[in-house]
PAZA-612732 format. One line per field, with one value per residue (C-alpha): residue number from 1; residue in three letters; y, z, x. Coordinates in steps of 0.25 Angstrom, whole numbers. Example, Ala and Ser with C-alpha at 12.3 -4.5 7.8 and 13.67 -1.06 7.14 Angstrom:
i = (1 | 2)
aa = (ALA | SER)
c2 = (-18 | -4)
c3 = (31 | 29)
c1 = (49 | 55)
//
This chain:
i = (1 | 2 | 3 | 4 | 5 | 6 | 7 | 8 | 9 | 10 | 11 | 12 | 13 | 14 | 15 | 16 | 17 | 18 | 19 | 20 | 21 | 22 | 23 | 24 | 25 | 26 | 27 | 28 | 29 | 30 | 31 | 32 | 33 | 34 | 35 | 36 | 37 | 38 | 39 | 40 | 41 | 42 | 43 | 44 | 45 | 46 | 47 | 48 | 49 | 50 | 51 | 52 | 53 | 54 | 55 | 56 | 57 | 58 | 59 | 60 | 61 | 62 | 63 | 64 | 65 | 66 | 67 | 68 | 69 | 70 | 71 | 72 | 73 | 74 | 75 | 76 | 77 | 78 | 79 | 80 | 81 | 82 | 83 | 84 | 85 | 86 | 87 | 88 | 89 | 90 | 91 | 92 | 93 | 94 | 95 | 96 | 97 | 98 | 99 | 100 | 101 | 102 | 103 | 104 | 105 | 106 | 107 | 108 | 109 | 110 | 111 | 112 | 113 | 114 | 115 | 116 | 117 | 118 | 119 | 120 | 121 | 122 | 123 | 124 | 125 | 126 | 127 | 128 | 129 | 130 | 131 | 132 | 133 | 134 | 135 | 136 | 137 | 138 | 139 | 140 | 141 | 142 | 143 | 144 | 145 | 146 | 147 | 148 | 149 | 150 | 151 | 152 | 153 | 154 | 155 | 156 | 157 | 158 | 159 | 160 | 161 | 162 | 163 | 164 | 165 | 166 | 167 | 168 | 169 | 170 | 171 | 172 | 173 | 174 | 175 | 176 | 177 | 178 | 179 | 180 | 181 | 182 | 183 | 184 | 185 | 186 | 187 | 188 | 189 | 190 | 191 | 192 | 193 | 194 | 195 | 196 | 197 | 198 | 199 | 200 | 201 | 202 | 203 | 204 | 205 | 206 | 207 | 208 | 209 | 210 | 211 | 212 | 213 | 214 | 215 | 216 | 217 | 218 | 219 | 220 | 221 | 222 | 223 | 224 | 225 | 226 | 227 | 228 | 229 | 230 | 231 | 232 | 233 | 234 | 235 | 236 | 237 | 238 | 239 | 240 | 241 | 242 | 243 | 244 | 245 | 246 | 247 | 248 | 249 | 250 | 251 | 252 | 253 | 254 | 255 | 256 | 257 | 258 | 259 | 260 | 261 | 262 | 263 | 264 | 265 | 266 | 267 | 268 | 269 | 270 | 271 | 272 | 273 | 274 | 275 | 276 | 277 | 278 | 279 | 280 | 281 | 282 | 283 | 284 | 285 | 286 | 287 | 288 | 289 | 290 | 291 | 292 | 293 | 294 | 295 | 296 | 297 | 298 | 299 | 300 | 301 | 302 | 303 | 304 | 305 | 306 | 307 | 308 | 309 | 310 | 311 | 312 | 313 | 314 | 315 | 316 | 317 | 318 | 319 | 320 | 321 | 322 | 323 | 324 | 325 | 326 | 327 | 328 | 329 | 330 | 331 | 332 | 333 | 334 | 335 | 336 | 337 | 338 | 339 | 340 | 341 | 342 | 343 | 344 | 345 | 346 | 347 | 348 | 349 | 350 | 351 | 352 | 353 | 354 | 355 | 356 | 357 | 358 | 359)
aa = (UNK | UNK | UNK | UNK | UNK | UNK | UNK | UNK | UNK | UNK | UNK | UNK | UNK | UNK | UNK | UNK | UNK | UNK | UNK | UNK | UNK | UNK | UNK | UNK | UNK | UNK | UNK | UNK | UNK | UNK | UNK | UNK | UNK | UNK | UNK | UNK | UNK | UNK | UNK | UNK | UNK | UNK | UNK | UNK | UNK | UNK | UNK | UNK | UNK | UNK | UNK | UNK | UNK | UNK | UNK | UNK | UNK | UNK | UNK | UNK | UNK | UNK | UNK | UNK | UNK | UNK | UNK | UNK | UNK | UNK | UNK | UNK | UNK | UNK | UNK | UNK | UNK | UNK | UNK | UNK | UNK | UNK | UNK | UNK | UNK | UNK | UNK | UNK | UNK | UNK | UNK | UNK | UNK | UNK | UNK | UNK | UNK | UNK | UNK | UNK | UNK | UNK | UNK | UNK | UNK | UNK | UNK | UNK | UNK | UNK | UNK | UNK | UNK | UNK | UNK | UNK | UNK | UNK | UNK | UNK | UNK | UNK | UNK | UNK | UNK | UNK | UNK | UNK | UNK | UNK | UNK | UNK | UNK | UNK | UNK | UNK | UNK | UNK | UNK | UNK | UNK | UNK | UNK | UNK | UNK | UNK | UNK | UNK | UNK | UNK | UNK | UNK | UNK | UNK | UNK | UNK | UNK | UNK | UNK | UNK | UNK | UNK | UNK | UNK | UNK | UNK | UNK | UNK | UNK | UNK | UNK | UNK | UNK | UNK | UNK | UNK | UNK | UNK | UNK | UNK | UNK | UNK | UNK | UNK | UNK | UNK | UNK | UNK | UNK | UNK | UNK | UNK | UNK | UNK | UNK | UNK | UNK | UNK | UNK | UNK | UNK | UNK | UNK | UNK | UNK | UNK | UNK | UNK | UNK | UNK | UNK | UNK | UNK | UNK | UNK | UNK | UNK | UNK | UNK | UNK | UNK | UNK | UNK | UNK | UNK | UNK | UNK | UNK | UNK | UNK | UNK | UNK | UNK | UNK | UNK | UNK | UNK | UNK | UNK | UNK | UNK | UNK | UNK | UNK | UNK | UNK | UNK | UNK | UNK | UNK | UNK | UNK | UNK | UNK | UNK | UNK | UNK | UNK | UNK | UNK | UNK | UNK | UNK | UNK | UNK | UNK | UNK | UNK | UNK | UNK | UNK | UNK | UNK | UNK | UNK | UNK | UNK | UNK | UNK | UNK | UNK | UNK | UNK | UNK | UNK | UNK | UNK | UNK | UNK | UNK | UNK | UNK | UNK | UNK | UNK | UNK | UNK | UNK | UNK | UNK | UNK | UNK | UNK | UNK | UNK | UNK | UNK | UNK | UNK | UNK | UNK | UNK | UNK | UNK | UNK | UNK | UNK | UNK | UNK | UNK | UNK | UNK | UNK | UNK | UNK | UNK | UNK | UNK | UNK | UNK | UNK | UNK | UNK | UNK | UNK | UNK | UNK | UNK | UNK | UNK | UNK | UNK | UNK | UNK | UNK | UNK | UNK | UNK | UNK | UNK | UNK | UNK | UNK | UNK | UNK | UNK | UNK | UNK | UNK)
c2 = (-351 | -358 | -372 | -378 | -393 | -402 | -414 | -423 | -434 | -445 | -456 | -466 | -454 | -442 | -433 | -422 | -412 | -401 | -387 | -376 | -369 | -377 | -387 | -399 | -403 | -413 | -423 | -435 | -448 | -454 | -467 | -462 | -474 | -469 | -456 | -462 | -469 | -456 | -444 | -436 | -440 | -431 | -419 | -426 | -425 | -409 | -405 | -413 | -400 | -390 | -375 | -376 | -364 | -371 | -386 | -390 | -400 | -411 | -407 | -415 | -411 | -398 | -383 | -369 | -365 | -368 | -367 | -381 | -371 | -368 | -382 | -385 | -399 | -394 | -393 | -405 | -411 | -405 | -409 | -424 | -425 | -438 | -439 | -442 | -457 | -459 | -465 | -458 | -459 | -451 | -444 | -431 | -423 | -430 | -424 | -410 | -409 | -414 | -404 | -393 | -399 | -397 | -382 | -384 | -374 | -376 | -378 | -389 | -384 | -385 | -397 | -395 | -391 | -379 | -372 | -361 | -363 | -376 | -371 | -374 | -381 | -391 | -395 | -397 | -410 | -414 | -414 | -420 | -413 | -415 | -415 | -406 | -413 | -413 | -399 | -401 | -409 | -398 | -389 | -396 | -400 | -383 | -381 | -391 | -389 | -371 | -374 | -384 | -376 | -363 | -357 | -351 | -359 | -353 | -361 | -373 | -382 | -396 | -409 | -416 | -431 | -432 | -449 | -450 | -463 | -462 | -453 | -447 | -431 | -425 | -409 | -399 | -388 | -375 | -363 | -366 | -368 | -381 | -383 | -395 | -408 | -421 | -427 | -440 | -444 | -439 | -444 | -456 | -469 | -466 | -477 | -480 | -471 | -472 | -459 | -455 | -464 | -468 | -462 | -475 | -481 | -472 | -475 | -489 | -488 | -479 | -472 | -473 | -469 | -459 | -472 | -476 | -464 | -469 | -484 | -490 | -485 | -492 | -499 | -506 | -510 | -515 | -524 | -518 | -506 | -505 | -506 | -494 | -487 | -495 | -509 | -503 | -499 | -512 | -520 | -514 | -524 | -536 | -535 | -534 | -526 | -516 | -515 | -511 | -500 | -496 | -493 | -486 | -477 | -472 | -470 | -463 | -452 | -450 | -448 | -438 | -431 | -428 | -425 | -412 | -411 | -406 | -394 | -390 | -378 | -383 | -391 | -394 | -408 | -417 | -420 | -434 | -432 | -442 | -455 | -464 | -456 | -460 | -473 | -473 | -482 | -474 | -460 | -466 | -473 | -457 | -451 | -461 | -458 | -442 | -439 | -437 | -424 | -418 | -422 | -430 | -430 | -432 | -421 | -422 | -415 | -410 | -420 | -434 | -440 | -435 | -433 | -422 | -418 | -416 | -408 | -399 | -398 | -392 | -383 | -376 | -375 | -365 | -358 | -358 | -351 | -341 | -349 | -352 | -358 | -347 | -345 | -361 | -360 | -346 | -355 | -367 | -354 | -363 | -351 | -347 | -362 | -360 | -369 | -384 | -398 | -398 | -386 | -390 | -403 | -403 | -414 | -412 | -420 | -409 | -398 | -403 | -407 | -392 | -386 | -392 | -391 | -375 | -377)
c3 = (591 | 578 | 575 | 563 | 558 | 550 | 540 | 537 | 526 | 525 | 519 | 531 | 542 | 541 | 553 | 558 | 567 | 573 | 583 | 590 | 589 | 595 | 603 | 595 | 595 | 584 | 582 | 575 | 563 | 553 | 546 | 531 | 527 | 536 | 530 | 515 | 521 | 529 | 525 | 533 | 546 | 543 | 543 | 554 | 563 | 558 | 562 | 574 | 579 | 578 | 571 | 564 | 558 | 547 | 543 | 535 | 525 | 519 | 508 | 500 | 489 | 493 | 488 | 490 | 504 | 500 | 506 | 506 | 502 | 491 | 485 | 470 | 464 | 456 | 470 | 477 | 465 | 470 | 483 | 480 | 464 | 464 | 453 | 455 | 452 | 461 | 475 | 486 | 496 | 506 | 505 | 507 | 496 | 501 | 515 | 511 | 503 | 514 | 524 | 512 | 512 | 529 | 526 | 534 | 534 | 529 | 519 | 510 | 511 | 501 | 499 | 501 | 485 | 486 | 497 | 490 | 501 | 491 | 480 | 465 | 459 | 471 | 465 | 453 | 448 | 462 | 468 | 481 | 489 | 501 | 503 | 510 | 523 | 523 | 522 | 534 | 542 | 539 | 547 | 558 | 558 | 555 | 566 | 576 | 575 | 573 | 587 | 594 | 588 | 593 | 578 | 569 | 557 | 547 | 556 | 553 | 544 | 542 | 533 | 537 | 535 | 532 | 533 | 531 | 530 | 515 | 510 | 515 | 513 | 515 | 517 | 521 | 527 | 528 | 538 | 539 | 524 | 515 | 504 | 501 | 500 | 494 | 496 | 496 | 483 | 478 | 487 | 494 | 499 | 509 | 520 | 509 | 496 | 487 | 486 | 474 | 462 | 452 | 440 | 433 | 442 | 441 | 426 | 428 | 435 | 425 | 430 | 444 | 456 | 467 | 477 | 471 | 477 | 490 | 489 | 486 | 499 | 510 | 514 | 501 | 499 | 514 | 506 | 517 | 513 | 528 | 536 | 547 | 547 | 563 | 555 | 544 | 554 | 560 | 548 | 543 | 554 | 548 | 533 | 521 | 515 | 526 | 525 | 511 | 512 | 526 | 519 | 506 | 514 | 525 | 516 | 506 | 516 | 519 | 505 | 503 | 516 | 510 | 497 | 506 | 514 | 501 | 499 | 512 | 517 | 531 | 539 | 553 | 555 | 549 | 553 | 554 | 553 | 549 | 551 | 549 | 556 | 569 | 569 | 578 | 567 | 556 | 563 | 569 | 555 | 549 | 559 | 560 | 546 | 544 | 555 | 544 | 539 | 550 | 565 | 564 | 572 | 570 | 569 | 584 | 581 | 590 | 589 | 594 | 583 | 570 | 561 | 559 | 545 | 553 | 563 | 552 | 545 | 558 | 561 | 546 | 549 | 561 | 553 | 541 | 553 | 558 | 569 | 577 | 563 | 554 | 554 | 552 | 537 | 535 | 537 | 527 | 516 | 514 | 513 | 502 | 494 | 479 | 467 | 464 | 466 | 453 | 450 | 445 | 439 | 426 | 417 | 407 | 413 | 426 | 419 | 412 | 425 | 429 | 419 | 421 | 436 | 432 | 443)
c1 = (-157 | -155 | -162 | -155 | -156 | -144 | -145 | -136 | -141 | -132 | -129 | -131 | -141 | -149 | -144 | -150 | -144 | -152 | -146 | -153 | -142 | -128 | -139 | -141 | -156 | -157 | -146 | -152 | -149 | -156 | -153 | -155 | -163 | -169 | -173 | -175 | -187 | -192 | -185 | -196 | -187 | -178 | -189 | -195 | -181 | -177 | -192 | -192 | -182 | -194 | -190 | -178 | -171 | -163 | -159 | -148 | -153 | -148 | -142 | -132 | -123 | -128 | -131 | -128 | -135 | -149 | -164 | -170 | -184 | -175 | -172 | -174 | -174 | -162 | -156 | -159 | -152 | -139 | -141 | -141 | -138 | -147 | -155 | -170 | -169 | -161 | -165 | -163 | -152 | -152 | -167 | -159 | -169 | -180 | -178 | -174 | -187 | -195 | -187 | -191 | -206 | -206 | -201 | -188 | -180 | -165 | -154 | -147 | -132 | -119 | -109 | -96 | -94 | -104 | -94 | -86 | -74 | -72 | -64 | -70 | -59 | -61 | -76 | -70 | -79 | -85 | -98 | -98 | -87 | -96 | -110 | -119 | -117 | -101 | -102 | -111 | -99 | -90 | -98 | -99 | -81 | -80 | -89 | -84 | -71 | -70 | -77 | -68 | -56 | -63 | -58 | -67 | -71 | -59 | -49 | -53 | -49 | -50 | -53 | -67 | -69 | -85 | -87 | -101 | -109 | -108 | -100 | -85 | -81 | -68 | -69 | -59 | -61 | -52 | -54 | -67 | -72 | -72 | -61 | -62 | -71 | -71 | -85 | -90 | -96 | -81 | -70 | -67 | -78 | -88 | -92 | -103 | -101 | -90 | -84 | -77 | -78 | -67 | -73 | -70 | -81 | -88 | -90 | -89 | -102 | -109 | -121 | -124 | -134 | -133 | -133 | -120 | -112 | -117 | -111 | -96 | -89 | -83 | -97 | -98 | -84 | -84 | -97 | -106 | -114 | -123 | -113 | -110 | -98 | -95 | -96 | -88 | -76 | -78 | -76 | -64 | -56 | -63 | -66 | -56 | -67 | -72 | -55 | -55 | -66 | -62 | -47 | -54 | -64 | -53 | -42 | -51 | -56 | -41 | -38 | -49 | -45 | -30 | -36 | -46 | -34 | -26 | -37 | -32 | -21 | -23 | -32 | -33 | -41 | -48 | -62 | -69 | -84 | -96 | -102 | -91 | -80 | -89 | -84 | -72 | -63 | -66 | -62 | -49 | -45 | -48 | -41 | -30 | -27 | -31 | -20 | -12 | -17 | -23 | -29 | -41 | -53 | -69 | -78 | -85 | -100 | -111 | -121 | -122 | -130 | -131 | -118 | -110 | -117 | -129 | -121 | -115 | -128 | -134 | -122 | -123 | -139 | -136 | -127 | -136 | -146 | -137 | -131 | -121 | -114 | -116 | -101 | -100 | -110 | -100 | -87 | -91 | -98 | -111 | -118 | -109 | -111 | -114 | -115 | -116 | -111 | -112 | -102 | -87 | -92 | -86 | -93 | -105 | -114 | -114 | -113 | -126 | -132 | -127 | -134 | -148 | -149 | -144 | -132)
//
C-alpha cells in the first residue's frame, strides 16, 4: 500500500490531493489568501492523512528530483527566483519549509525546461516553459488518457491547454514524453498575468516586482482584477471591454497551441485542463476554435474537488513511491531531470547570476 500526498500552489487555491494507492482520501481547496495568512493549513490538511509515504511538494520553477531534507537556500531561489524584498505571493517557500520543519517526507519536482525529452535549442533564452505544476497536469492527461485508450504511455500524443487562474501553458506531448512548452510567464495573457511582454515594454517599464508578472491579463484589461472566471464569461456578452480581453486571451492560447503544434510530428488531441477551462463558455469557445488542429475535449480527472495539478502531483507521488505510476514518472524522465532554469539564457546579467548561485 502506498500513501502519497500532491500540492498544487496556485495563483487563485492551494489544493491538495491525497491516495492510498488508486483510492482517493484526501481531496480538498484552499483559498490562497487564505494560506498567506496561515500557511500552517497547508501542514495541518497533509497531516490530517496520518503516515504518508511520499508528498509531492510545491515546487515552482522547479529542480532536478530533489529531497525537501535536501534544500539549500540557493535552491529555494530556483524554485521561485524572487528576491528576498520581495512580498510574498503565494507563500509557496513558506509552506515547504514549514513541511521540511514537520519532517514530511517528499520531493519538489522539475519544470517542464529540466526534462531532457525537451530538446536544448528549444530553451534557448527561456525560463518559464512551464512550472512544476504543469508538468504535474501532464501527468495526469498522460495517465488519463494511455488508460481510456488502454495504450501504453509511448502511444500517446497530444497538446495540453493548462488555463489556470493566473497563468496559461501550452505543452505537447509526443509518445508519452514532453517536447515542447510555452509557459506562462512567456507566451500569451493569462486570465490574470500578462504573459509574454513586448520587450519595448518591458523597457518602458524599467525595473519591476515579481507582483507584476502576476497582473495585465484579461482581468485587468476587462478593469476588474476580482472577478471569477463565471462573471468573466458572463461579461463578455455585455461589455466592450470584457470583449476586448475575452478576444485577446482566447485567441492568444490558440496561437500558442499552433506555435507547440509545429514541434509536433503528430499528435492525436488536444487537452483542455485548469480552472478556467471549467467554465462551460470557456471550453466550448476553446474547443470550437482548436477543432481545427485536432479533437478537443477537457481533461476529466479523478477527483471531485481539487484541480487537476493536485491530481497530477499526487499521481507522480505514487510513482515517485514505487506505485502503480512508476511507469508514468518513467514516461515523463523526471527522474532523469538535470540543470537549471537558468541554463541557455544568454545575457551577462544571468551568466553572472550563474556564476554566483554555482548553477
Amino acid at each position: 500500500m502506498v500513501r502519497v500526498c500532491g500540492i498544487d500552489p496556485g495563483t487563485s487555491s492551494w489544493d491538495i490531493v491525497g491516495l492510498d494507492d488508486e483510492d482517493v482520501v484526501l481531496d480538498t481547496s484552499i483559498p490562497t489568501r487564505e494560506v498567506l495568512e496561515e500557511p500552517s493549513r497547508v501542514i495541518k490538511i497533509v497531516k490530517s492523512m496520518g503516515s504518508v509515504d511520499l508528498v509531492v511538494a510545491p515546487s515552482g520553477y522547479g529542480l532536478p528530483l530533489t529531497r525537501l531534507k535536501d534544500l539549500d537556500e540557493k535552491q529555494f531561489f530556483l524554485l521561485t527566483l524572487k528576491r528576498e524584498r520581495e512580498d510574498r505571493i503565494i507563500g509557496l517557500e513558506h509552506v515547504v519549509k514549514l513541511l521540511i520543519k514537520e519532517g514530511v517526507e517528499g520531493y519538489v519536482i522539475p519544470g517542464i525546461k529540466h526534462l531532457p525529452s525537451v530538446p536544448p535549442y528549444r530553451k534557448v533564452n527561456k525560463i518559464d516553459m512551464g512550472t512544476s505544476d504543469k508538468l504535474c497536469s501532464v501527468a495526469l492527461a498522460l495517465w488519463e488518457t494511455a488508460r481510456e485508450s488502454n495504450v501504453e504511455y509511448d502511444d500517446v500524443s497530444f497538446v495540453l491547454v493548462e488555463m489556470g487562474g493566473g497563468f496559461t501553458a501550452v505543452i505537447g506531448v509526443e509518445q508519452g514524453e514532453v517536447v515542447d512548452a510555452v509557459g506562462g510567464a512567456e507566451g500569451c495573457m493569462g486570465f490574470m498575468a500578462c504573459g509574454g511582454m513586448d520587450a519595448e515594454v518591458a523597457y518602458l517599464l524599467g525595473g519591476f516586482g515579481k507582483k507584476l508578472i502576476y497582473t495585465g491579463g484579461a482581468t485587468y484589461i476587462a478593469g476588474y482584477e476580482g472577478i471569477t472566471p463565471d462573471e468573466f464569461a458572463l461579461m463578455t456578452e455585455r461589455d466592450e471591454r470584457f470583449r476586448l480581453a475575452w478576444d485577446a486571451l482566447i485567441e492568444g492560447t490558440v496561437k500558442d497551441v499552433a506555435s507547440v503544434a509545429a514541434s509536433l510530428n503528430n499528435f492525436d488531441l488536444i487537452l483542455l485542463s485548469g480552472r478556467l477551462t471549467r467554465v462551460e463558455r470557456i471550453r466550448r469557445e476553446l474547443e470550437s476554435r482548436l477543432t481545427r488542429f485536432s479533437p478537443t475535449r477537457r481533461v476529466k480527472g479523478f477527483a471531485k474537488i481539487a484541480k487537476e495539478a493536485a491530481q497530477g502531483a499526487a499521481l507522480i507521488a505514487n510513482g515517485l513511491s514505487g506505485g502503480f505510476c512508476e511507469p508514468l514518472v518513467e514516461s515523463l524522465r523526471i527522474r532523469e531531470a538535470c540543470g537549471s532554469v537558468l541554463d541557455y539564457v544568454y545575457f551577462d546579467e544571468i551568466r553572472d547570476l550563474r556564476r554566483k548561485l554555482c548553477v
